[in-house]
PDB file of N, CA, C and O in Angstrom:
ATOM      1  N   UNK A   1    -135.220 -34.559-133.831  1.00  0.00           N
ATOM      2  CA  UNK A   1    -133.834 -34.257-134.121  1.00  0.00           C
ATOM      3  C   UNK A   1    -133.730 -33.209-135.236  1.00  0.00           C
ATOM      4  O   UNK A   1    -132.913 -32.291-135.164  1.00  0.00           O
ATOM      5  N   UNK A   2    -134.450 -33.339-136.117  1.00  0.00           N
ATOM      6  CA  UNK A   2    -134.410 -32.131-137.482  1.00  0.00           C
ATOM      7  C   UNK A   2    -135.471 -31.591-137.363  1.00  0.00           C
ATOM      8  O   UNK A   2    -136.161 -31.735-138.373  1.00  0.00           O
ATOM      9  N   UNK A   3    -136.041 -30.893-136.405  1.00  0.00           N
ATOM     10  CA  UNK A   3    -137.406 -30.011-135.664  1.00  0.00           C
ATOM     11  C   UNK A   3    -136.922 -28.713-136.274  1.00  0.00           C
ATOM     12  O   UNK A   3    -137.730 -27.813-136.503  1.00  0.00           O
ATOM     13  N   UNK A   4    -135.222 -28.540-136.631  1.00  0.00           N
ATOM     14  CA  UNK A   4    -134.959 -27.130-136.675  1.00  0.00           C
ATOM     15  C   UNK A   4    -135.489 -27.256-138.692  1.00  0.00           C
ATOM     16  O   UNK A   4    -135.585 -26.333-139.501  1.00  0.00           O
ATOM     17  N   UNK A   5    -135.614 -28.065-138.803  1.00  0.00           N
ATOM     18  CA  UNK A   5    -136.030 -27.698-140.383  1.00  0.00           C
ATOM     19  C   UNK A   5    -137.266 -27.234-140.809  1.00  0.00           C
ATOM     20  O   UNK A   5    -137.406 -26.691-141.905  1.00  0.00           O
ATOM     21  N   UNK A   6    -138.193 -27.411-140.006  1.00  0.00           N
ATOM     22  CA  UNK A   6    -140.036 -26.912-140.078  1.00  0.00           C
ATOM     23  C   UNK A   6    -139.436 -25.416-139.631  1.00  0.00           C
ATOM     24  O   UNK A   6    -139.281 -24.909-140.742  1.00  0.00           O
ATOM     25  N   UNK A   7    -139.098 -24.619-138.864  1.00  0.00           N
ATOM     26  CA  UNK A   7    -138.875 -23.184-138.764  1.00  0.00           C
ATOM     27  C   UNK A   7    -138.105 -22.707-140.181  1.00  0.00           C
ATOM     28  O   UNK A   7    -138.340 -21.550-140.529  1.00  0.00           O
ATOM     29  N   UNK A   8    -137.395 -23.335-140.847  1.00  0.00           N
ATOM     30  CA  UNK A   8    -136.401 -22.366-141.460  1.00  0.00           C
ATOM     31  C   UNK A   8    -137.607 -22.156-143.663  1.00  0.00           C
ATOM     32  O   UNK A   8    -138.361 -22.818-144.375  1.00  0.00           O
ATOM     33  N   UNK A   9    -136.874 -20.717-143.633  1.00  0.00           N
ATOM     34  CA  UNK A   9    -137.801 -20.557-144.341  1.00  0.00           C
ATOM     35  C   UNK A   9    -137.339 -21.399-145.483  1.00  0.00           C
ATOM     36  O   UNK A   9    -136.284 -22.027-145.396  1.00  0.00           O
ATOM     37  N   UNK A  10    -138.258 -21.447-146.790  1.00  0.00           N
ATOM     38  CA  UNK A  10    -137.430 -21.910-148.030  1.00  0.00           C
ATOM     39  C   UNK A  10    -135.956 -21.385-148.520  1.00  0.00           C
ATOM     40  O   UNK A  10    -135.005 -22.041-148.944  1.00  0.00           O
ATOM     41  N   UNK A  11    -136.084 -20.092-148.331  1.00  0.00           N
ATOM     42  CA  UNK A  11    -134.605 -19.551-148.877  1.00  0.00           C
ATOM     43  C   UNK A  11    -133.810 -19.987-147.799  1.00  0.00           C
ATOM     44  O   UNK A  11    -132.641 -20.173-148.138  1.00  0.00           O
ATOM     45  N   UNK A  12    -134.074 -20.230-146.515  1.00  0.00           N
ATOM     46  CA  UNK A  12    -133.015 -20.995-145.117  1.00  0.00           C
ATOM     47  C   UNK A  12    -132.964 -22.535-145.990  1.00  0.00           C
ATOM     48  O   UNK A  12    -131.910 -23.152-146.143  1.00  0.00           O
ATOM     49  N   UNK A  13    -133.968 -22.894-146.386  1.00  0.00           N
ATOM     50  CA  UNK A  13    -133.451 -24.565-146.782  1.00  0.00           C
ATOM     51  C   UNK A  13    -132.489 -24.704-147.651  1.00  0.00           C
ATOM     52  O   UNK A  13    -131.458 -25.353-147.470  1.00  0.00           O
ATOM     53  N   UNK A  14    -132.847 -23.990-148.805  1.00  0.00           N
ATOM     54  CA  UNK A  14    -131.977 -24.153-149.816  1.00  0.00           C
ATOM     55  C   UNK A  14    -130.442 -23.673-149.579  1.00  0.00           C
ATOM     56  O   UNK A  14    -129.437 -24.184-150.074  1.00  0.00           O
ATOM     57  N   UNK A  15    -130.493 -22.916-148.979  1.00  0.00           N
ATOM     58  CA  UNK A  15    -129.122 -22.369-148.260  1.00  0.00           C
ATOM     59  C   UNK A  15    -128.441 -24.132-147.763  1.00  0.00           C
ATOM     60  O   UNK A  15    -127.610 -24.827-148.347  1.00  0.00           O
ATOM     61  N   UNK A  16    -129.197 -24.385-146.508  1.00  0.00           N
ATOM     62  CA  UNK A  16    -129.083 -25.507-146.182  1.00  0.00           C
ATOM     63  C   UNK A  16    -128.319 -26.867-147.274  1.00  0.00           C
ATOM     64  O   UNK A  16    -127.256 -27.487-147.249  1.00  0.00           O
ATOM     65  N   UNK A  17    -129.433 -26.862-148.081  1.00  0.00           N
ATOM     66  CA  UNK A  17    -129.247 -27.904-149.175  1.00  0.00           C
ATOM     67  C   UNK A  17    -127.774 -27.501-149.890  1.00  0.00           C
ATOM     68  O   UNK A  17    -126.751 -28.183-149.930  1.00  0.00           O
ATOM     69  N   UNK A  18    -127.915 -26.730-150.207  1.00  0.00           N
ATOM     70  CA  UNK A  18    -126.205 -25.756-151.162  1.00  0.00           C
ATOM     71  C   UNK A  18    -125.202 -26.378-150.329  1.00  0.00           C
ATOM     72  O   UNK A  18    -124.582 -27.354-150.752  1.00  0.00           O
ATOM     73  N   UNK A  19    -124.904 -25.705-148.717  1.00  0.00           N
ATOM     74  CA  UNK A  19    -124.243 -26.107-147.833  1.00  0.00           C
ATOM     75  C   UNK A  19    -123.863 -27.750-147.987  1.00  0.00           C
ATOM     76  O   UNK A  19    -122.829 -28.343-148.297  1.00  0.00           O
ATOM     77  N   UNK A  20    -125.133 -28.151-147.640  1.00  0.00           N
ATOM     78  CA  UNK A  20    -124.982 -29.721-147.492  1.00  0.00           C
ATOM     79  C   UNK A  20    -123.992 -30.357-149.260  1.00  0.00           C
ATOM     80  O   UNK A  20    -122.974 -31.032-149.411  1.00  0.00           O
ATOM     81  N   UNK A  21    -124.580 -29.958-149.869  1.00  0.00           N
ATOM     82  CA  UNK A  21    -124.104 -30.814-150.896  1.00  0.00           C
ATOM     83  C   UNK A  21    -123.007 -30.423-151.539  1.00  0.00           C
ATOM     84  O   UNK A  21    -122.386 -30.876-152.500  1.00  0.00           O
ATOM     85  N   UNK A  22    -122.837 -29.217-150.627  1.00  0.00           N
ATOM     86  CA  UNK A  22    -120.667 -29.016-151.380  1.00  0.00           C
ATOM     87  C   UNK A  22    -119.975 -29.850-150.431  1.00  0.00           C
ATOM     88  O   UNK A  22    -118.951 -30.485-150.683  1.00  0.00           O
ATOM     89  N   UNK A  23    -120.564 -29.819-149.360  1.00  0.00           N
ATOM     90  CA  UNK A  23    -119.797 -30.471-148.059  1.00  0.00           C
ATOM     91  C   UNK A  23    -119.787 -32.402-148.492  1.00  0.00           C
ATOM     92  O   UNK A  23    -118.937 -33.226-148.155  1.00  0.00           O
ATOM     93  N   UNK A  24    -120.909 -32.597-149.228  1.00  0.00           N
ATOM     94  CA  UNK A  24    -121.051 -34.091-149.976  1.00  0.00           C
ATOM     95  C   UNK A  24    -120.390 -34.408-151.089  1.00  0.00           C
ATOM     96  O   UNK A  24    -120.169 -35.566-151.444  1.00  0.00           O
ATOM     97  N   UNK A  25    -119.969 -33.170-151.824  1.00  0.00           N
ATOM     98  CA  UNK A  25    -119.184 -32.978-152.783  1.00  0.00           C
ATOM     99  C   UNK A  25    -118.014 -32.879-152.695  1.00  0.00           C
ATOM    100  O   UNK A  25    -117.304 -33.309-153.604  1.00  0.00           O
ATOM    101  N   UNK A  26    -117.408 -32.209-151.439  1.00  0.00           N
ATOM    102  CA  UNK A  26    -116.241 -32.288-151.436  1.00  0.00           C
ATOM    103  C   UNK A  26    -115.758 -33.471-150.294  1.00  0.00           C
ATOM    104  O   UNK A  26    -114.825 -33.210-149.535  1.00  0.00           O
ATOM    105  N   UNK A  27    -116.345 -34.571-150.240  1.00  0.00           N
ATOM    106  CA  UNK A  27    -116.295 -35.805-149.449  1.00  0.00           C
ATOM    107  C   UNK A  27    -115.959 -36.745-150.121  1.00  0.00           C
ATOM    108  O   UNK A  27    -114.988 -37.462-149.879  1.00  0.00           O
ATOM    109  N   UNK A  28    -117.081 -36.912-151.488  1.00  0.00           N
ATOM    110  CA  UNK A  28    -116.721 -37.977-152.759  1.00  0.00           C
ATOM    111  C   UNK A  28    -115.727 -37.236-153.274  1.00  0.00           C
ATOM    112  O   UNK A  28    -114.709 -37.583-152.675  1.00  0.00           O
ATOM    113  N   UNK A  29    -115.459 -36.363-154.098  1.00  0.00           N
ATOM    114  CA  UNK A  29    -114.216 -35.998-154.469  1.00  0.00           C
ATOM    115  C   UNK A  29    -112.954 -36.267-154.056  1.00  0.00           C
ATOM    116  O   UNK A  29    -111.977 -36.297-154.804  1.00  0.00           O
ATOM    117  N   UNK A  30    -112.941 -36.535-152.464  1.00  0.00           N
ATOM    118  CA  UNK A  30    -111.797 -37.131-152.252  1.00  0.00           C
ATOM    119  C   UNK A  30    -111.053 -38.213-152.590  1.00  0.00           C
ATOM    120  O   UNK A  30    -111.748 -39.228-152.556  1.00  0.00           O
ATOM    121  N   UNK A  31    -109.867 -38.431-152.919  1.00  0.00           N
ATOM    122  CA  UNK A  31    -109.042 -39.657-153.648  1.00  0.00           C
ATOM    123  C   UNK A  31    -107.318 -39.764-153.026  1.00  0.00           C
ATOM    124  O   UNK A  31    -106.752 -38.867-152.403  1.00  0.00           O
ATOM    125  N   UNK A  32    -106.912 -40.684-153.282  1.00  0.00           N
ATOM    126  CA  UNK A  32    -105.527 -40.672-153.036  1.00  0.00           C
ATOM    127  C   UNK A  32    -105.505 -40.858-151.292  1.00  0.00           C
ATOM    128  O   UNK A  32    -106.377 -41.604-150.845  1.00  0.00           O
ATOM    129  N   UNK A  33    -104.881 -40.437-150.641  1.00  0.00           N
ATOM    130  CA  UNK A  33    -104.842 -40.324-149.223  1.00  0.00           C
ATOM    131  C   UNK A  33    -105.451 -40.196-148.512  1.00  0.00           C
ATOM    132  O   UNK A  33    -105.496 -40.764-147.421  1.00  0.00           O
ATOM    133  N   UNK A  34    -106.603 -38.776-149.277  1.00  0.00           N
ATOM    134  CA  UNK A  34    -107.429 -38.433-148.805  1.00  0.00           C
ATOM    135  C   UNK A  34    -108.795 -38.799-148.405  1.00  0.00           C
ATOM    136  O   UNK A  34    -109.712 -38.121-147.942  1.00  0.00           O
ATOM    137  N   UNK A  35    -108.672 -40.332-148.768  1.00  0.00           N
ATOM    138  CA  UNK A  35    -109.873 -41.631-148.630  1.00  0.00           C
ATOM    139  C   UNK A  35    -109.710 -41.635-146.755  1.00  0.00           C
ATOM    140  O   UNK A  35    -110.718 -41.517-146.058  1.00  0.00           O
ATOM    141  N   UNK A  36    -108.715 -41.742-146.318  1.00  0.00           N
ATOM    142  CA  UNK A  36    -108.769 -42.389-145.420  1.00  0.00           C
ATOM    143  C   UNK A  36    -108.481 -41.466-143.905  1.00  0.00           C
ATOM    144  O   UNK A  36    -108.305 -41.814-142.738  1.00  0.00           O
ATOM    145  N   UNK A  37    -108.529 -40.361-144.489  1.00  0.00           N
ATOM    146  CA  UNK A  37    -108.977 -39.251-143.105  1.00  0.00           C
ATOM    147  C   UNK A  37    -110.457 -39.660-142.546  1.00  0.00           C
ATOM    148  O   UNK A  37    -111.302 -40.292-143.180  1.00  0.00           O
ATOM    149  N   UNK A  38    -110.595 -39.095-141.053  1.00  0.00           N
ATOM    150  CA  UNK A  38    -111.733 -38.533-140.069  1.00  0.00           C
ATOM    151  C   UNK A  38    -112.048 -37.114-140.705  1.00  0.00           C
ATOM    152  O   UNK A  38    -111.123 -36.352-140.983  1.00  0.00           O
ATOM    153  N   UNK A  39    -113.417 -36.764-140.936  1.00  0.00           N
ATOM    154  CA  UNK A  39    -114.127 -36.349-141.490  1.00  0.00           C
ATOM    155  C   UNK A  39    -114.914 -34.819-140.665  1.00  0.00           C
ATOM    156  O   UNK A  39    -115.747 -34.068-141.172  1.00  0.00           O
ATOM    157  N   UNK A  40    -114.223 -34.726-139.110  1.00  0.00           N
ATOM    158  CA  UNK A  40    -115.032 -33.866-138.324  1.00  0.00           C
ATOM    159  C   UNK A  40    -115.630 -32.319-138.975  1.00  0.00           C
ATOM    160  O   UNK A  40    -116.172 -31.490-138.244  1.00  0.00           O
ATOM    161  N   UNK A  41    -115.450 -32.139-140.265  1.00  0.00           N
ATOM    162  CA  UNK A  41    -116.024 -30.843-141.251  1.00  0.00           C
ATOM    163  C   UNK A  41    -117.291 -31.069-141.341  1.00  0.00           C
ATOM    164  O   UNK A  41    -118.210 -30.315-141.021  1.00  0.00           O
ATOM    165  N   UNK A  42    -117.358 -32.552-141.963  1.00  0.00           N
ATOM    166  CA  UNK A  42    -118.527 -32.901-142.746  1.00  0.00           C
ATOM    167  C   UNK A  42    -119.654 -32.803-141.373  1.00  0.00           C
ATOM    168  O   UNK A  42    -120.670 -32.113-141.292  1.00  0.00           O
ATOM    169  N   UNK A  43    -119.155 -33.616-140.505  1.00  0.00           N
ATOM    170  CA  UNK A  43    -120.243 -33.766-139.486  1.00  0.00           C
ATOM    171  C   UNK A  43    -120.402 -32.676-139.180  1.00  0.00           C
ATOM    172  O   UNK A  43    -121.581 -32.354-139.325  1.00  0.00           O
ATOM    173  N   UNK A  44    -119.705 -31.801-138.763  1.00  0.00           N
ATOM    174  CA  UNK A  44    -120.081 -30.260-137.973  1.00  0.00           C
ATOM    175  C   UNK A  44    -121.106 -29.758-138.999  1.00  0.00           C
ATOM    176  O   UNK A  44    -121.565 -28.696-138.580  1.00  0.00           O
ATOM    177  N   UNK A  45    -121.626 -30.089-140.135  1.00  0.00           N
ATOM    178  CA  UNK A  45    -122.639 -29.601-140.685  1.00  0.00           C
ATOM    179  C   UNK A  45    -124.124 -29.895-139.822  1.00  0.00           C
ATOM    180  O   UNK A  45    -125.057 -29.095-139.752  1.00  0.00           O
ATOM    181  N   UNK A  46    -124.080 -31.005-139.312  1.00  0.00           N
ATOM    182  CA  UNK A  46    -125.327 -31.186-139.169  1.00  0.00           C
ATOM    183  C   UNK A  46    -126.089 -30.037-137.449  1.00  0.00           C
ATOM    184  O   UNK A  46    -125.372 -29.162-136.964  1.00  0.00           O
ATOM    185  N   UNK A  47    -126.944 -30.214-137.096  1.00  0.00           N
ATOM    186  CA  UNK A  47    -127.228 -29.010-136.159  1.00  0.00           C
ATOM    187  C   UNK A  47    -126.842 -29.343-134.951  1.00  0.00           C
ATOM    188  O   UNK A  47    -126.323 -28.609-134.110  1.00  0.00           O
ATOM    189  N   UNK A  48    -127.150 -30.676-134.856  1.00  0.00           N
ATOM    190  CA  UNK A  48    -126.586 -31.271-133.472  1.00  0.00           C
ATOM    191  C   UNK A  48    -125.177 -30.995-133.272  1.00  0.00           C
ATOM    192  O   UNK A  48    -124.322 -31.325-134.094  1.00  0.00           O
ATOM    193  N   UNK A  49    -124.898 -30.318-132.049  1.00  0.00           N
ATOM    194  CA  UNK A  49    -123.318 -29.934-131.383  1.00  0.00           C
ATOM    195  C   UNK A  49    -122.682 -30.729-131.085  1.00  0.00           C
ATOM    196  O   UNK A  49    -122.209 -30.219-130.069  1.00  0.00           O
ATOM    197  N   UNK A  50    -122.147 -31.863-131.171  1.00  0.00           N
ATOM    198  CA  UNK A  50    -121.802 -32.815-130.172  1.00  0.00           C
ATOM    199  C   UNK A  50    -119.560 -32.938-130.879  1.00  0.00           C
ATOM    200  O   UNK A  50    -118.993 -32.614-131.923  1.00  0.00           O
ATOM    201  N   UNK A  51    -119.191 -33.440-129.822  1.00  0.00           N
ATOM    202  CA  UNK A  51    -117.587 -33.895-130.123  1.00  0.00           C
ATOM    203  C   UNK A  51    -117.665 -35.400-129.969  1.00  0.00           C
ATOM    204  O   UNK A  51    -117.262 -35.909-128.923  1.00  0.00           O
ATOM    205  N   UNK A  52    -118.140 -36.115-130.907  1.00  0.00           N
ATOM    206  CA  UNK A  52    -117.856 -37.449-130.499  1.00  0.00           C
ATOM    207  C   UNK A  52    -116.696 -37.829-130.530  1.00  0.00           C
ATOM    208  O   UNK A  52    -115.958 -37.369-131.402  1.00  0.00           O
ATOM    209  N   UNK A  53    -116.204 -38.780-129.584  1.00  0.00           N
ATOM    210  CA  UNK A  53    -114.490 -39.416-129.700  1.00  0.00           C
ATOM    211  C   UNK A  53    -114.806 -40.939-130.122  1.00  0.00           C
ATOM    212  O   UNK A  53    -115.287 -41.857-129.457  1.00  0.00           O
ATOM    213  N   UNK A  54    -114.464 -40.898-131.168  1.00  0.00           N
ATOM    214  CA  UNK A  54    -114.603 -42.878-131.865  1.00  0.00           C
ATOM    215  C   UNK A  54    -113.263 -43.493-131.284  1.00  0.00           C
ATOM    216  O   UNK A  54    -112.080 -43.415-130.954  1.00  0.00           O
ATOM    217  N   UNK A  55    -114.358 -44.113-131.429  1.00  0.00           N
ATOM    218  CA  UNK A  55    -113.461 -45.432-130.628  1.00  0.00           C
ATOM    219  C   UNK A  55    -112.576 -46.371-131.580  1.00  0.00           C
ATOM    220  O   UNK A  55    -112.986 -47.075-132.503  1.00  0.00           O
ATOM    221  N   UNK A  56    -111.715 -46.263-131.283  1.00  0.00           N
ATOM    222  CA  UNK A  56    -110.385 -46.738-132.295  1.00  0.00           C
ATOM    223  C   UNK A  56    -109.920 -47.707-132.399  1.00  0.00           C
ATOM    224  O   UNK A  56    -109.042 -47.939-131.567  1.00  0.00           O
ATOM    225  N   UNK A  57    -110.181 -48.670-133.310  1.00  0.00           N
ATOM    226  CA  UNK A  57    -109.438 -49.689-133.136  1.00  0.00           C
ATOM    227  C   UNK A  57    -107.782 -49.729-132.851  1.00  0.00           C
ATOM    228  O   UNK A  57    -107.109 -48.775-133.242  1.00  0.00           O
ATOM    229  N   UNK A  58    -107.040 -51.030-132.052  1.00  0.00           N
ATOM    230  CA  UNK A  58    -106.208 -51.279-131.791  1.00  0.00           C
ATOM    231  C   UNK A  58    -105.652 -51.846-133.414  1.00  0.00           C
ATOM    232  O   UNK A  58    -106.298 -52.675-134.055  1.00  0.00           O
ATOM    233  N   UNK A  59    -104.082 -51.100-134.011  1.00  0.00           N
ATOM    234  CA  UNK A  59    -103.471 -51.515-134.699  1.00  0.00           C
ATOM    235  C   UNK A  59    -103.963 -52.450-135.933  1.00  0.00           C
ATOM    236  O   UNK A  59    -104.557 -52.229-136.988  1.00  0.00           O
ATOM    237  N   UNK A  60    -103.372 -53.732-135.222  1.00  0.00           N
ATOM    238  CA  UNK A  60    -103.722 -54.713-136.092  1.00  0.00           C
ATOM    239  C   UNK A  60    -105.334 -55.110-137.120  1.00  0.00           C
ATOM    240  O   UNK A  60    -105.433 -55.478-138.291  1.00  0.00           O
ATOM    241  N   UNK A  61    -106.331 -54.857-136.145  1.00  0.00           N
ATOM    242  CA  UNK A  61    -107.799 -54.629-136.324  1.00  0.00           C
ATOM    243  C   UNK A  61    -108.078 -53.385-137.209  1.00  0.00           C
ATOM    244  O   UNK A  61    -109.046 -53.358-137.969  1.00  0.00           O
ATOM    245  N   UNK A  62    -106.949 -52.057-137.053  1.00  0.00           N
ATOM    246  CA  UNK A  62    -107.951 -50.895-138.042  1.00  0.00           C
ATOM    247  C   UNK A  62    -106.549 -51.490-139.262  1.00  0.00           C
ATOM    248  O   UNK A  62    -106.969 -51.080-140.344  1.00  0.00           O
ATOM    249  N   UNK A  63    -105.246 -52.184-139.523  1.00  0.00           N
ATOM    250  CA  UNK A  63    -104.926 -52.062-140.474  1.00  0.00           C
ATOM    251  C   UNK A  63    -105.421 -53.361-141.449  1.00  0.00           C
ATOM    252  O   UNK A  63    -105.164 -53.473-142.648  1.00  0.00           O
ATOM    253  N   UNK A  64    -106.130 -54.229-140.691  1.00  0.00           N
ATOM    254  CA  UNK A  64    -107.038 -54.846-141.549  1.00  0.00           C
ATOM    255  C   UNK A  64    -108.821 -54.249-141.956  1.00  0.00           C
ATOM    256  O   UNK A  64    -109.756 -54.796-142.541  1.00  0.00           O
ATOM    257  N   UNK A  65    -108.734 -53.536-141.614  1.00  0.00           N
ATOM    258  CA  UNK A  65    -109.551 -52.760-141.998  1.00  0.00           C
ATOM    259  C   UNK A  65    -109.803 -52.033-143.043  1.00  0.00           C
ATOM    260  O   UNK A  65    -110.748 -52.102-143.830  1.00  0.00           O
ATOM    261  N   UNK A  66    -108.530 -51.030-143.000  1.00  0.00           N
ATOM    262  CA  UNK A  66    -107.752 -50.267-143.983  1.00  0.00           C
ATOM    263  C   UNK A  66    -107.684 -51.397-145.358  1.00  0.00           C
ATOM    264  O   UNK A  66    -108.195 -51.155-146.451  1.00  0.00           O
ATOM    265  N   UNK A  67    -107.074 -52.423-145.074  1.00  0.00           N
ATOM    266  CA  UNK A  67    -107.036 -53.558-146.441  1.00  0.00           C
ATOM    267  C   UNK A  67    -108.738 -53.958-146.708  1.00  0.00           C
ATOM    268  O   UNK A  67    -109.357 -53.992-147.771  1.00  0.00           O
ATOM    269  N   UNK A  68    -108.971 -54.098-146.003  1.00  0.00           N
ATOM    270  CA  UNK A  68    -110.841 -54.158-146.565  1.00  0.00           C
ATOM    271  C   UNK A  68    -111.062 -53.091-147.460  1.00  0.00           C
ATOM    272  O   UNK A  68    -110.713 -53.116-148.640  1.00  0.00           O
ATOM    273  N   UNK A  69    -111.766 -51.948-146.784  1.00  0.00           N
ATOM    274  CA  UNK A  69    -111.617 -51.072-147.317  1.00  0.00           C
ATOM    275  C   UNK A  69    -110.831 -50.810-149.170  1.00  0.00           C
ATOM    276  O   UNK A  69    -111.409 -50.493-150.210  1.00  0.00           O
ATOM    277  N   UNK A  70    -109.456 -51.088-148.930  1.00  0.00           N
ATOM    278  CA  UNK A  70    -108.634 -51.224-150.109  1.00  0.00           C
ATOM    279  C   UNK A  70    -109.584 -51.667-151.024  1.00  0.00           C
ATOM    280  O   UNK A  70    -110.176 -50.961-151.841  1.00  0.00           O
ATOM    281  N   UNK A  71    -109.737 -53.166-150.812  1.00  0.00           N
ATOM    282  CA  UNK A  71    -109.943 -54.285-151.622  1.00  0.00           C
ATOM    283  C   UNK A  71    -111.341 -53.655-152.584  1.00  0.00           C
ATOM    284  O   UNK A  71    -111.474 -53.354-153.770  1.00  0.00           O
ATOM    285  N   UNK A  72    -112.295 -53.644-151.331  1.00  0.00           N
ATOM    286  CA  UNK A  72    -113.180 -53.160-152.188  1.00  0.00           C
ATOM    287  C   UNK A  72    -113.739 -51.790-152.808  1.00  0.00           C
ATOM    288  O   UNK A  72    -114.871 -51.385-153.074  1.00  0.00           O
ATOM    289  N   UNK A  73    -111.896 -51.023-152.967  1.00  0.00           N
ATOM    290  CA  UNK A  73    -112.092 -50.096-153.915  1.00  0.00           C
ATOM    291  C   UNK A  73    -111.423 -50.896-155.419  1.00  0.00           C
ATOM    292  O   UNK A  73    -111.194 -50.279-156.459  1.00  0.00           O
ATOM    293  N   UNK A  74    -111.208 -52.290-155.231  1.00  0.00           N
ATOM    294  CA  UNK A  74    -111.023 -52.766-156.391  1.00  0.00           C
ATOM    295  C   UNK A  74    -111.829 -53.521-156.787  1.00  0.00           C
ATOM    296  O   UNK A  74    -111.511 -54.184-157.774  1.00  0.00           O
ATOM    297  N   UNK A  75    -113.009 -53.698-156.263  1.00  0.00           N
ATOM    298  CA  UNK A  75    -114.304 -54.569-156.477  1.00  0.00           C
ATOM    299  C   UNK A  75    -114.988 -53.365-156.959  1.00  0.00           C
ATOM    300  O   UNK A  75    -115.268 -53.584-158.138  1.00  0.00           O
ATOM    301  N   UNK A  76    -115.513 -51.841-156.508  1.00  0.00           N
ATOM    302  CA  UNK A  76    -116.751 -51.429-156.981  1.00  0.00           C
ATOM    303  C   UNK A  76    -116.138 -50.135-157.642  1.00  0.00           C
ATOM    304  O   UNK A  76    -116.901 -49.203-157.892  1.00  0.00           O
ATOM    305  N   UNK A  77    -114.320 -49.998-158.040  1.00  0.00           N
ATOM    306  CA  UNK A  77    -114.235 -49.031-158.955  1.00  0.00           C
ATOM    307  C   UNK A  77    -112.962 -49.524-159.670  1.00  0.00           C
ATOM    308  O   UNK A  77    -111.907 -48.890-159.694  1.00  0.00           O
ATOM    309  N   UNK A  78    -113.225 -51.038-160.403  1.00  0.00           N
ATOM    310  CA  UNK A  78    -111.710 -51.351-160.853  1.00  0.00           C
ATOM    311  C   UNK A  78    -111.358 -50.621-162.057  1.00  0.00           C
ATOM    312  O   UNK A  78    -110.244 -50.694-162.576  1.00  0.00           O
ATOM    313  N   UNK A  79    -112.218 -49.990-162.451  1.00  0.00           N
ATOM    314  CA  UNK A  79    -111.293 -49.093-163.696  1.00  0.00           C
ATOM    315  C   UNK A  79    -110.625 -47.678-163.188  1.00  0.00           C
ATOM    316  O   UNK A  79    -110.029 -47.049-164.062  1.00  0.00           O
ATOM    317  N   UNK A  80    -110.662 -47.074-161.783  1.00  0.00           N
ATOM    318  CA  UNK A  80    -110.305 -45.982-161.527  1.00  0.00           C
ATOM    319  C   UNK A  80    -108.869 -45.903-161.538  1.00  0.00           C
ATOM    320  O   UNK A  80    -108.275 -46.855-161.032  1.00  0.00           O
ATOM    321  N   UNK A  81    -107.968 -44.640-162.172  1.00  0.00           N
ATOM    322  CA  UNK A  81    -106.935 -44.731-161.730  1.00  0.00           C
ATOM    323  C   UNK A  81    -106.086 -45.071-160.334  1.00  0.00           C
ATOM    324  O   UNK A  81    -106.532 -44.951-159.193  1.00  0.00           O
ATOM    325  N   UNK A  82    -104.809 -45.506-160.691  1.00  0.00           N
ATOM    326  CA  UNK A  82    -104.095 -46.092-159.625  1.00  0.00           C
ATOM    327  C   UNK A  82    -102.769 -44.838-159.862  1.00  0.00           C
ATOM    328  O   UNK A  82    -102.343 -44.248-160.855  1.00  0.00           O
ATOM    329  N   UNK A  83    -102.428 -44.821-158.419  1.00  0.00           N
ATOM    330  CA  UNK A  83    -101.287 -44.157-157.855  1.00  0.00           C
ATOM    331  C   UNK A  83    -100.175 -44.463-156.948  1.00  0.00           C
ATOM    332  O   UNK A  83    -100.585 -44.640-155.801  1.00  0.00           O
ATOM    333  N   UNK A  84     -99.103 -44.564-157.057  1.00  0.00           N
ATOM    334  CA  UNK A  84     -98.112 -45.058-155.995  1.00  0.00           C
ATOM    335  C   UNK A  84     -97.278 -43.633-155.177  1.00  0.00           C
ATOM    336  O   UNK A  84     -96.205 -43.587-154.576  1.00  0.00           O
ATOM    337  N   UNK A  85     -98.312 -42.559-155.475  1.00  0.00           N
ATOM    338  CA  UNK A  85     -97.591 -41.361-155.029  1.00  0.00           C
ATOM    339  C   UNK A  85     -97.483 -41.881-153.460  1.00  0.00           C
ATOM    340  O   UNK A  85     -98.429 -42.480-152.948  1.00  0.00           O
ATOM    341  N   UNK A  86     -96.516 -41.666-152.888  1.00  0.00           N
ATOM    342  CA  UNK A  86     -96.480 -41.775-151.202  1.00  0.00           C
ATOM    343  C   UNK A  86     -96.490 -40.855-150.366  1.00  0.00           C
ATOM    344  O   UNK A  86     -95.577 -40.041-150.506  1.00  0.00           O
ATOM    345  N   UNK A  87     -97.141 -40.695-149.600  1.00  0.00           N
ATOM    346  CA  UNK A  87     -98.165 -40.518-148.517  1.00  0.00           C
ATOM    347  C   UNK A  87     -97.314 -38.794-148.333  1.00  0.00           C
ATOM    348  O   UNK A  87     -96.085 -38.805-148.395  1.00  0.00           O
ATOM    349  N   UNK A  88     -98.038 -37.406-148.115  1.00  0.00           N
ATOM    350  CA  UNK A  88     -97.070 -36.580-147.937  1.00  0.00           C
ATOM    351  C   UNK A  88     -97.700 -35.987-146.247  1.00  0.00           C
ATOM    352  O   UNK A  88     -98.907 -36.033-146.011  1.00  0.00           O
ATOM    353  N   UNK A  89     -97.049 -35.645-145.570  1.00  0.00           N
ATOM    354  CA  UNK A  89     -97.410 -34.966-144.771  1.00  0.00           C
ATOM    355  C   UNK A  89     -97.342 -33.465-144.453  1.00  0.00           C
ATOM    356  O   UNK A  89     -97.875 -33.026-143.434  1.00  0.00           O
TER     357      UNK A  89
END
């Protein structure tokens, strides 16, 4: 699957690596709303082409999800700021 990384030279890797880790950087950086987007940027980094379509939960199942999720952004970052800005489109 990563066969294309033995061809590319060092200055191709590091290119690579740069790439990769703004694209990782600007993933964690995200906050506020922006937690809870689909991500299809990040993936298009990798070499493999593919359009995957995820499979979605029905309603009730992804908005308990969404509250998971929540919760344990108050378990592994309870000192981070809090916001009640609402949602903009």
């Amino acid at each position: 699957m990563d066969e294309d990384l033995s061809k590319m030279t060092r200055k191709e890797l590091l290119a690579e690596v740069r790439t990769l880790r703004q694209a990782i950087r600007e993933h964690r950086d995200c906050s506020g709303h922006d937690l809870c987007w689909h991500h299809p940027a990040l993936w298009s980094l990798l070499p493999e082409k593919t359009d995957p379509v995820p499979v979605v939960p029905e309603w009730p199942a992804f908005m308990r999800g969404c509250i998971k999720y929540r919760q344990s952004l108050d378990e592994q970052a309870p000192d981070a700021p809090r916001s009640d800005e609402p949602y903009q489109e």
